[in-house]
C-alpha positions in Angstrom: 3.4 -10.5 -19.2 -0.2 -10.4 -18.2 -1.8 -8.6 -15.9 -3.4 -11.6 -14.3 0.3 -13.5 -14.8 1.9 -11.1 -12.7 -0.6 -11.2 -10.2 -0.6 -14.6 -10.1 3.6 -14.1 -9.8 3.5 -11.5 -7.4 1.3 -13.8 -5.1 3.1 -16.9 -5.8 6.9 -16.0 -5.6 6.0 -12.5 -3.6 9.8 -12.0 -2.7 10.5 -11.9 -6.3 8.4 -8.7 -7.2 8.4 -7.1 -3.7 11.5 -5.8 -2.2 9.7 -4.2 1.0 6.4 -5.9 2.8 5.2 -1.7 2.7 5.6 -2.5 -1.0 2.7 -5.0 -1.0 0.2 -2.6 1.2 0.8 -0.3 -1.5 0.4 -1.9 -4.9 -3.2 -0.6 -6.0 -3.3 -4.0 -8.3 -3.9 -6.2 -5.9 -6.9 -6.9 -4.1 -6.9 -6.8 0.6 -7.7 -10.8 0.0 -4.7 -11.3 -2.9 -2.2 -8.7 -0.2 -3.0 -10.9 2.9 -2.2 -14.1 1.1 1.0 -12.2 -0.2 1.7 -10.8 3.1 1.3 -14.8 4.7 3.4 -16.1 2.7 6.1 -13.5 3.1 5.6 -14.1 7.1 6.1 -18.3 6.6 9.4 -17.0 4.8 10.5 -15.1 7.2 9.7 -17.5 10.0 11.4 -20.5 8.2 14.6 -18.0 7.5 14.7 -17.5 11.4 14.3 -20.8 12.2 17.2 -21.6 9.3 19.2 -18.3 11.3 18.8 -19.5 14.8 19.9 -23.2 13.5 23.4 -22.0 12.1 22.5 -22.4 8.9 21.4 -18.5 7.8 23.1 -17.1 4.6 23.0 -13.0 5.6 20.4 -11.8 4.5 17.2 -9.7 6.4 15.2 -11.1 8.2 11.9 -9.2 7.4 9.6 -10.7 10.1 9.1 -7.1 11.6 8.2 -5.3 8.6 5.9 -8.3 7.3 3.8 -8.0 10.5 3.7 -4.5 10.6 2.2 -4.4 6.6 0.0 -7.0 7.8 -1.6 -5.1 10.6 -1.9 -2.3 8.3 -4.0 -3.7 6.1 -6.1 -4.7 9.0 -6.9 -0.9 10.0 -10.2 1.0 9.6 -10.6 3.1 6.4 -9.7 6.9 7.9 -13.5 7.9 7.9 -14.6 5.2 10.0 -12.1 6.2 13.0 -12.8 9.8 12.2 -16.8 8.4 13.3 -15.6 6.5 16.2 -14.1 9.3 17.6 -16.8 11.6 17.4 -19.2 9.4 18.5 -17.2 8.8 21.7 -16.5 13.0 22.4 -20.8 13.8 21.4 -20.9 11.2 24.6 -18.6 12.6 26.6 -20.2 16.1 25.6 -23.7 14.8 26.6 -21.9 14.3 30.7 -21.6 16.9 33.2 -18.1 18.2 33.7 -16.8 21.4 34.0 -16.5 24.2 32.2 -13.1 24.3 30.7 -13.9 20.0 30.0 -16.8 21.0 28.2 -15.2 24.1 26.2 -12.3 21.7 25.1 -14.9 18.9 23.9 -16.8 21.6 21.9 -13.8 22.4 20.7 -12.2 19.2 19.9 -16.0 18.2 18.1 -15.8 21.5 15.7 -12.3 20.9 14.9 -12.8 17.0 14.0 -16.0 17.7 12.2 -13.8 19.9 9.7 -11.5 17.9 9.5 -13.9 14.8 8.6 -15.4 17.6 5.6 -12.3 18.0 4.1 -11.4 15.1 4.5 -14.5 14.4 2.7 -13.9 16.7 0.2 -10.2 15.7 -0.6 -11.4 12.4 -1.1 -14.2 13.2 -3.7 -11.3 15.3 -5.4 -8.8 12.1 -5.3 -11.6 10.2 -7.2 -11.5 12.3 -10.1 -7.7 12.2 -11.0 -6.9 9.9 -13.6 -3.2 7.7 -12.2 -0.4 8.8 -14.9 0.2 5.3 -15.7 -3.5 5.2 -16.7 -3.1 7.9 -18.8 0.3 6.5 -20.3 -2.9 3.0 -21.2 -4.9 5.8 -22.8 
């Protein structure tokens, strides 16, 4: 099959090639916009088999509302550096108002230990960049 078959599967008949909603967060070959649409239609599944469940008419199986709308919000969240910024933009404020001493010692602490983080971070990231997936070697 195709690449662009499956894809076109995967977001079509989601349920068929996704056996978790995590499962769709996680597939590197989709795009956010080609996961959300996935992720909708997996919710409208889920609603319709809860509507079919609280009618009498449900055949067993999960419902996966939950999990949908948890992999939904997850798509929804800031990349890691961008929180990483928020946050140190919010204790340089707090650094910049008068408090007392053991409040300042912990912010200046708190800053140095976020920065470091935020480097490696950084750093890990750069790394992750230059590994080669296995099943992209297996293509080679």
């Amino acid at each position: 099959m195709a690449a662009t078959d499956q894809v076109k599967g995967k977001t079509t008949r989601p349920s068929v090639y996704f056996e978790e909603p995590r499962d769709v967060v996680a597939d590197a070959t989709l795009s956010a916009q080609q996961k959300d649409v996935i992720l909708k239609t997996l919710e409208q599944d889920a609603r319709q088999l809860s509507d079919a469940s609280a009618e009498g008419m449900g055949g067993g199986e999960r419902n996966k509302l939950h999990e949908v709308l948890i992999a939904a919000d997850t798509l929804s969240l800031q990349p890691v550096a961008n929180a990483y910024e928020t946050v140190l933009v919010d204790l340089r404020a707090r650094l910049g108002n008068e408090g007392d001493a053991v409040q300042l010692r912990l912010l200046k602490q708190a800053l140095a230990s976020l920065e470091a983080l935020v480097k490696t971070s950084a750093k890990i990231s750069e790394a992750a960049r230059d590994v080669v997936p296995i099943a992209a070697q297996d293509r080679a």
